[in-house]
N, C-alpha and C positions, 0 to 999 in steps of 0.2 A: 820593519815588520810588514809594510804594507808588498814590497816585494816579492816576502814569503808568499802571503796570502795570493796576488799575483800570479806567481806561477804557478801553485795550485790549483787558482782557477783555470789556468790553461793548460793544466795539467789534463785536466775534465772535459774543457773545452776549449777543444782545435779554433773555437772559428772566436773566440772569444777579442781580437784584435778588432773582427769585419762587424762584432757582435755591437762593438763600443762605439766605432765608426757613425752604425747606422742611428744609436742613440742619438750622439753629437748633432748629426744631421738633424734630426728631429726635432729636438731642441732648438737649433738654428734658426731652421723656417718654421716654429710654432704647428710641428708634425704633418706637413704638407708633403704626402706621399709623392706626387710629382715630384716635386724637388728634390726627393733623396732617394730618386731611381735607381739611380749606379751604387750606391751603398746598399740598399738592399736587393738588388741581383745579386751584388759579389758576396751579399753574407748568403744568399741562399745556394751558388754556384758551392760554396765552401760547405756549406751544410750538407748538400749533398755530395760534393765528394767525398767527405768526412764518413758520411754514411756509407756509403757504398765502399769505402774501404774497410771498417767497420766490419758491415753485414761478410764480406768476402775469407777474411782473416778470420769471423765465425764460423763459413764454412767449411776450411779449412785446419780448426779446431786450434787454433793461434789465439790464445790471451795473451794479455789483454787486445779484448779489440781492436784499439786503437792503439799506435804502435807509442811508445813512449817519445816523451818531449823530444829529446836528442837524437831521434830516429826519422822524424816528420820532415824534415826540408829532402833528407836522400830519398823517399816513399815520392812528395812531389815530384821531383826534379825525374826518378824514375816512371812515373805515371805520364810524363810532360815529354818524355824522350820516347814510350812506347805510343802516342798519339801520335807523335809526329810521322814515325813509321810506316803508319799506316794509310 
């Protein structure tokens, strides 16, 4: 069951992997933000790509949002190939 529950949550939230991470971390060193620097840049690096994909696909009148779970690794890997480009 917790599976289920699981992917739902990441169904919602993209970043909910970088989200747990940064938790852990916290927990770890007794929430010593220094400490858990790289975990929270990369949740926030992912929050806002999240968004700005998001905000784009609203402006272009694409629901949902965010593009579904099975769609998100080809959306990166495309985002990651037009940066390189440039």
């Amino acid at each position: 069951m917790r599976k289920k529950n699981n992917f739902v949550d990441e169904e919602k939230n993209p970043c909910l992997k970088e989200s747990q991470l940064t938790i852990k971390c916290y927990e770890r060193h007794s929430y010593d933000r220094e400490k858990c620097f790289f975990e929270i840049e990369n949740y926030k690096a992912c929050k806002k790509f999240w968004g700005e994909v998001g905000a784009f696909r609203r402006s272009q009148g694409t629901y949902p949002a965010l593009p579904p779970l099975a769609e998100r690794e080809r959306v990166k890997r495309e985002y990651l190939a037009s940066k390189k480009k440039q």
